[in-house]
C-alpha positions in Angstrom: -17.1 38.2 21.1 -14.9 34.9 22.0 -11.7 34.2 20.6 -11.9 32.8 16.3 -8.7 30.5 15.1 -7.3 32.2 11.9 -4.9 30.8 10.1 -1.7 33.2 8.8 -1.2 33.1 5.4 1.9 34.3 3.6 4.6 32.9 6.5 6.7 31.2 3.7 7.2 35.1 1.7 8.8 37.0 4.7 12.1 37.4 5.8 13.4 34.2 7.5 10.5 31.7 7.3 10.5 28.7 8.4 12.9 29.9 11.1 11.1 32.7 12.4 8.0 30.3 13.0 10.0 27.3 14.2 11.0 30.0 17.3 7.5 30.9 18.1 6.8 26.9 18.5 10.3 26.4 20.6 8.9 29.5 23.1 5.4 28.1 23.0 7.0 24.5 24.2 9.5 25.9 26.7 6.4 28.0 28.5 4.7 25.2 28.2 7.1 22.4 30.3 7.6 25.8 32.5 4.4 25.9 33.6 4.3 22.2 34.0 7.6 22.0 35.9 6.2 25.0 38.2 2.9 22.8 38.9 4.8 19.7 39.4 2.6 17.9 37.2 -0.1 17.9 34.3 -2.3 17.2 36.7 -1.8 20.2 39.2 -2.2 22.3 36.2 -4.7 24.9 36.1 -4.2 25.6 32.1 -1.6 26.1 29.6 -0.1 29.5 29.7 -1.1 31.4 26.5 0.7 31.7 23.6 2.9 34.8 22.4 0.8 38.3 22.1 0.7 38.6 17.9 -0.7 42.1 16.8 -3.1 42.8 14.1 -1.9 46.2 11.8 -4.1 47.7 8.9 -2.7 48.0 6.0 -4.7 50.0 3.3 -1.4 50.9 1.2 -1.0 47.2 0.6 -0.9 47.4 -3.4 -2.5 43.9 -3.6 -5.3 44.2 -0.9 -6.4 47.9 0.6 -8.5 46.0 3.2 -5.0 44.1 4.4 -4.6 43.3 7.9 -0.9 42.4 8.8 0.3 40.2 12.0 3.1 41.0 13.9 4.8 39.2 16.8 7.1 41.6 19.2 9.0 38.5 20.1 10.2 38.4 17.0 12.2 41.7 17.4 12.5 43.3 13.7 11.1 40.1 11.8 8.1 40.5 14.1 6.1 41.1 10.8 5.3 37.1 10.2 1.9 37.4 7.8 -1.4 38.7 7.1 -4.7 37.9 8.1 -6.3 35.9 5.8 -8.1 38.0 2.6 -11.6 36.8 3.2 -11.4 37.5 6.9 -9.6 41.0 6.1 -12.4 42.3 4.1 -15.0 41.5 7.3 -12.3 42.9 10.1 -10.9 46.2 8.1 -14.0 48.5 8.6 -14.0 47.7 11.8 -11.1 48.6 12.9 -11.1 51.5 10.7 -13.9 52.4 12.5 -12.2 52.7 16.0 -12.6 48.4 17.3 -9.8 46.9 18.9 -8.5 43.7 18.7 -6.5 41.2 21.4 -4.8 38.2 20.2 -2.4 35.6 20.5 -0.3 32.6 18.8 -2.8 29.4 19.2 -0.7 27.0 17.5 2.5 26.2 15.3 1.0 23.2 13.0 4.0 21.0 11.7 2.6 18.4 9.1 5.1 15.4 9.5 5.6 14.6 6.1 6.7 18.5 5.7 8.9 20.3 8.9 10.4 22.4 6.6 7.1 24.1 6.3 5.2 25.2 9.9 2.1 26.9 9.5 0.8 29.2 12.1 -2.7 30.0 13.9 -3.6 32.8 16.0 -6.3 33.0 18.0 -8.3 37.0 17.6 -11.0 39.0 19.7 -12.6 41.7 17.8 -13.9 44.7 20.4 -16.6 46.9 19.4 -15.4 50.5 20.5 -16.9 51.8 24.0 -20.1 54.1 23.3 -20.7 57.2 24.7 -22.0 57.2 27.9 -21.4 53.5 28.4 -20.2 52.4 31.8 -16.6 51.2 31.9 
């Protein structure tokens, strides 16, 4: 299954928005010229490094959705906990990883609108792994 975009909603309730999110686009940038600086230029680039590892947690005690999915980001230390994964999306994703699926996914981008800094958005970017059957070669 390749990689979907989702968009995190609830950034601006937690802890230490817009800060928090303004971060994760200030390490996305500085790995970014990194890699650049390390290739000697865009063109000798191979591809942009990706962005930081975000990780998907069930949460079925959520009192406003038993199918929530929180995401995390470890860089983030204690205020790791940044969002949720979209309802509609949660509702598809939480059998399956109640059911034993693993996910892999990463920051994709840290959307600033202009006409609004003081409000970043963030997108991650989520693999969905069906669980290894029995017998299956590995």
């Amino acid at each position: 299954m390749s990689a979907s975009p989702v968009r995190v909603v609830g950034l601006s309730f937690r802890p230490g928005y817009p800060e928090t999110v303004l971060a994760v686009a200030d390490a996305i940038e500085a790995a970014r010229v990194e890699s650049v600086r390390s290739a000697g230029s865009w063109d000798d680039l191979d591809a942009l490094p990706e962005g930081p590892t975000a990780l998907l947690v069930r949460n079925p005690a959520n009192e406003f959705d038993a199918n929530a999915i929180e995401v995390h980001l470890p860089m983030l230390g204690r205020r790791g906990f940044i969002g949720h994964v979209p309802k509609e999306l949660a509702a598809r994703w939480a059998p399956k990883l109640d059911a034993g699926w693993t996910v892999t996914a990463t920051v994709s981008a840290v959307p600033i609108n202009p006409d609004h800094i003081d409000r970043p958005g963030l997108e991650i970017a989520v693999t969905l792994h069906e669980p290894a059957t029995e017998g299956a070669n590995t």
